[in-house]
C-alpha positions as CSV (number, residue, x, y, z in Angstrom):
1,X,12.3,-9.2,8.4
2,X,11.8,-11.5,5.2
3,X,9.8,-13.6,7.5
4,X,7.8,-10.5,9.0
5,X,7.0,-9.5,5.3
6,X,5.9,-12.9,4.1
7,X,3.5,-13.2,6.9
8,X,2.7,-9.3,7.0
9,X,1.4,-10.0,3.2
10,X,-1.3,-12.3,4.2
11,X,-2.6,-11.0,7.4
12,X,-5.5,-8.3,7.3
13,X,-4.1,-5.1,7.3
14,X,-6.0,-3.9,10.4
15,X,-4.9,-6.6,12.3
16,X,-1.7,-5.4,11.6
17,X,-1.8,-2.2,12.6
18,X,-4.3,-3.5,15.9
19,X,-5.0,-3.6,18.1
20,X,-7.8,-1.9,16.9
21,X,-12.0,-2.0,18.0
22,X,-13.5,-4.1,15.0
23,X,-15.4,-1.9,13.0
24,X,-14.5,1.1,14.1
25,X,-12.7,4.0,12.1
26,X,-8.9,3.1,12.0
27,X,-9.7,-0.5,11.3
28,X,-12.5,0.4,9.1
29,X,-10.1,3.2,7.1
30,X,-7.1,1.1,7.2
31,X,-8.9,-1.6,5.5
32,X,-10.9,0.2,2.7
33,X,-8.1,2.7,1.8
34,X,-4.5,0.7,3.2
35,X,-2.6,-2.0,1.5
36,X,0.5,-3.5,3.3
37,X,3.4,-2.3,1.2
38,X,6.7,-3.5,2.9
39,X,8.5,-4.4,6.2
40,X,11.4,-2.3,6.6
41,X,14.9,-3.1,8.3
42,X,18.4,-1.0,8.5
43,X,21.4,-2.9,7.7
44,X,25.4,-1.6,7.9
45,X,27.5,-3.2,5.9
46,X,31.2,-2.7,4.9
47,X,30.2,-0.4,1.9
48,X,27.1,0.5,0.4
49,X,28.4,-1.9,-2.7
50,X,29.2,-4.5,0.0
51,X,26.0,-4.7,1.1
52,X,24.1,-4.5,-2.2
53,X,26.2,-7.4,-3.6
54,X,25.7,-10.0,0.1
55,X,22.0,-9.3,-1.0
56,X,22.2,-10.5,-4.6
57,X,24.4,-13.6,-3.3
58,X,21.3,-14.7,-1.5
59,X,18.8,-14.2,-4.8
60,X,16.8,-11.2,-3.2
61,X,17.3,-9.0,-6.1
62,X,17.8,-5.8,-4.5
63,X,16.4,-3.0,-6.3
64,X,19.1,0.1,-7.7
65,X,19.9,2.6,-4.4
66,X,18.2,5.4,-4.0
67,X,19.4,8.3,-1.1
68,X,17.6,8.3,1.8
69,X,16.1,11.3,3.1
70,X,13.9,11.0,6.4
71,X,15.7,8.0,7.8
72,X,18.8,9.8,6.8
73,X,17.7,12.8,8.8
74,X,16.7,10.7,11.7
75,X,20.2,9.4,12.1
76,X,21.4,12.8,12.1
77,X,19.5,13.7,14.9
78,X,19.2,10.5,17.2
79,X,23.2,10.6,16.6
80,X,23.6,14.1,16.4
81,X,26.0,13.2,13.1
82,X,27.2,15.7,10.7
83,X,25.3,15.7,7.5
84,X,27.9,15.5,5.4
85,X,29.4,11.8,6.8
86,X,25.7,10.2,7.1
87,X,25.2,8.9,4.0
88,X,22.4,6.0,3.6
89,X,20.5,4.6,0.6
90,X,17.4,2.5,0.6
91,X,16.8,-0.5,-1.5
92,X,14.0,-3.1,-2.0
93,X,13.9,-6.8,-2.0
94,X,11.5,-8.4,-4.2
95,X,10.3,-11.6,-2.1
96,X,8.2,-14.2,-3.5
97,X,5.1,-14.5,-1.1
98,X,2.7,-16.9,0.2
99,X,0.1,-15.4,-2.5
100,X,2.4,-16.2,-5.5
101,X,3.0,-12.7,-6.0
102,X,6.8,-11.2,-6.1
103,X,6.7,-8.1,-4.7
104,X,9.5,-5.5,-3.4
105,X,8.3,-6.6,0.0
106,X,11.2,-5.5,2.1
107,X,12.6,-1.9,2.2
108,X,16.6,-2.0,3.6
109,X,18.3,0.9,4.7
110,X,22.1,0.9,4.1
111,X,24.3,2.9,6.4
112,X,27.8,1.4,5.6
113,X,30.7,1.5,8.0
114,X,32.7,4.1,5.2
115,X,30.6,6.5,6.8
116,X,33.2,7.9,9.1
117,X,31.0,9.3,12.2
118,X,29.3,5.7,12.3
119,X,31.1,4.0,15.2
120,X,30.6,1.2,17.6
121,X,28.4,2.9,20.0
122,X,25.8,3.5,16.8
123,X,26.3,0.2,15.9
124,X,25.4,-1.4,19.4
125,X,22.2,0.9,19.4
126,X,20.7,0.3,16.3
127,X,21.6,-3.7,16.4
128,X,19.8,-3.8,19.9
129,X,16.8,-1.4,19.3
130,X,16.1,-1.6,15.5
131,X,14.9,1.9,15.4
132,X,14.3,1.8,11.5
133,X,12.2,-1.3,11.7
134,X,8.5,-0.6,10.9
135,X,5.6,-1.7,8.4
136,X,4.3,-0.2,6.1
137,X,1.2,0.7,3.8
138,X,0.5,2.2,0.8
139,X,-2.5,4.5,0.7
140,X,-4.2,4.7,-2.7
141,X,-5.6,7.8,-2.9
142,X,-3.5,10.1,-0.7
143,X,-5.6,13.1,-0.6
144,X,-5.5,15.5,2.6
145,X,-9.3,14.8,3.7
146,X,-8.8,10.8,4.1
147,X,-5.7,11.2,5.6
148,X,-6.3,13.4,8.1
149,X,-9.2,11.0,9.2
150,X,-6.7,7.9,9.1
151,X,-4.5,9.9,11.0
152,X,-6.8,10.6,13.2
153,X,-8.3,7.3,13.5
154,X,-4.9,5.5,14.2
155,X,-4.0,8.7,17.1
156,X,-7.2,8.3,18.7
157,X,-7.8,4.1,18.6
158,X,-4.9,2.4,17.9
159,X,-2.7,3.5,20.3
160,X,-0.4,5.3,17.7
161,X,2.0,8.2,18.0
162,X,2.5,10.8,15.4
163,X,6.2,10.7,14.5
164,X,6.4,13.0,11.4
165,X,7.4,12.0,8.3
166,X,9.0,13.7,5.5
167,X,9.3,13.6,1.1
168,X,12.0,12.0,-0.5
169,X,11.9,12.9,-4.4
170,X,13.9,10.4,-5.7
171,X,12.0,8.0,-4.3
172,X,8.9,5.7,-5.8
173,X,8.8,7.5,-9.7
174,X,8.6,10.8,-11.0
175,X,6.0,12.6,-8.2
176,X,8.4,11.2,-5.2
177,X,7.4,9.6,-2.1
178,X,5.9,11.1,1.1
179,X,6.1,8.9,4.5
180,X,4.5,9.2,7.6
181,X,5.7,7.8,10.7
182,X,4.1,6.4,13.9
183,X,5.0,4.4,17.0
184,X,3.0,2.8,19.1
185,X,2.4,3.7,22.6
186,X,3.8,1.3,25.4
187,X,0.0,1.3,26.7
188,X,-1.0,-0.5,23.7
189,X,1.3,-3.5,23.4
190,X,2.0,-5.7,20.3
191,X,4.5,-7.3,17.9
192,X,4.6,-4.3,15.9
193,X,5.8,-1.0,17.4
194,X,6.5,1.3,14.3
195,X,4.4,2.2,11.2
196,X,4.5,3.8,7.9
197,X,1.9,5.6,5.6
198,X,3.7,5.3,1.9
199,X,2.1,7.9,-0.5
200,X,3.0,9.1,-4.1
201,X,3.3,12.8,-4.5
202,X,4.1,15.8,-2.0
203,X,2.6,16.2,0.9
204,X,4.9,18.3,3.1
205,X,1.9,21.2,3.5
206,X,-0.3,18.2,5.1
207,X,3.1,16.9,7.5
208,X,3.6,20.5,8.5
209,X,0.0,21.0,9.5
210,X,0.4,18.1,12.0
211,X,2.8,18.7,15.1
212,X,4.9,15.9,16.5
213,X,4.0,13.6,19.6
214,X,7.4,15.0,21.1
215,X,6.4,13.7,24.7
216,X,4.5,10.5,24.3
217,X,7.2,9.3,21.7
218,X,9.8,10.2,23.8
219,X,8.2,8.0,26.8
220,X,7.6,5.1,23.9
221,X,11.4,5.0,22.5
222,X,12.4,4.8,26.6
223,X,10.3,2.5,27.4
224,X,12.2,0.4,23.8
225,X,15.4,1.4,25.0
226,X,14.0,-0.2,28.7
227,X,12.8,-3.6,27.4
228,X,16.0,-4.3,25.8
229,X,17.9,-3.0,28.9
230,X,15.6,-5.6,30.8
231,X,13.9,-7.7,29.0
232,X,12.5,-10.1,31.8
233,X,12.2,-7.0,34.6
234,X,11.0,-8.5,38.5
């Protein structure tokens, strides 16, 4: 995932999310109003403090935990966990990148084995499927009007699936962070399968407003679950 981000930092943005038609809307929003932000990877460690300090042995700096709320959330349902025993923070790791920059470039979910209703079945799942994996971007100027037409843009031309998303208010300062969630369809293959719209503020009344692709993401986490089932089918 270190690797991922790294090169993630210097590739176009739309040809990260693509593929996309050149100059059409989603590659034309994504690059005016999109800047890559992070790749994104969930790890489980002995302990939450376990994992924080294997992280800081090997001079990523990981930033202090925060509680995670949508991939928490997720867990709970894809598991069907009781909310009370799923407990998983995020941190950052600030990578030095191609560009010279040091940036906060990888976002790590920490669901440590002291939770007690993660067992080895969850293990095997996540290990084999990396669910949690995705890239994402940060949008500027989150207002409702341009992201509707990303959203749009990415549904209609990129081959994306609306996932949801969800506000996490200890997250990214004192307004919170919003995420939004996509996947991509099966019918529109590439490296990356899973995306993320990072925005400052609260905007559940926009997430709301926009109703889940139950069916087609259904069909893409089967056809995931397939591949690693089969990777080299007849």
């Amino acid at each position: 995932m270190i690797r991922h981000a790294r090169q993630a930092s210097i590739t176009p943005v739309a040809e990260l999310v693509g593929p996309v038609r050149p100059g059409g809307a989603a590659a034309r929003l994504t690059e005016d109003h999109c800047v890559f932000d992070h790749c994104a990877v969930l790890l489980l460690p002995r302990s939450l403090t376990a994992g924080l300090e294997y992280l800081e042995r090997r001079g990523l700096a990981p930033t202090p935990p925060v509680p995670s709320t949508v991939v928490r959330r997720r867990l709970i349902e894809r598991y069907g966990l009781g909310p009370e025993d799923c407990d998983v923070h995020i941190t950052r790791l600030q990578l030095e990148l191609p560009s010279g920059q040091r940036h906060p470039a990888v976002e790590v979910f920490l669901f440590p084995r002291t939770c007690p209703d993660l067992d080895d079945r969850i293990e095997r799942s996540e290990i084999a499927h990396g669910f949690e994996d995705h890239t994402a971007f940060t949008v500027a100027h989150p207002d409702p009007p341009l992201l509707a037409r990303l959203v749009a843009a990415w549904r209609r031309e990129g081959g994306l699936h609306w996932e949801g998303g969800g506000y996490n208010p200890r997250e990214g300062g004192p307004r919170g962070t919003t995420v939004m969630y996509f996947v991509r369809s099966p019918a529109n293959p590439s490296g990356r399968r899973r995306f993320e719209l990072h925005c400052a503020g609260d905007l559940t009344s926009f997430i709301s407003g926009i109703a889940v692709d139950a069916e087609t993401v259904g069909h893409a986490y089967t056809a995931w679950r397939r591949a690693v089932r089969d990777p080299h089918p007849s």
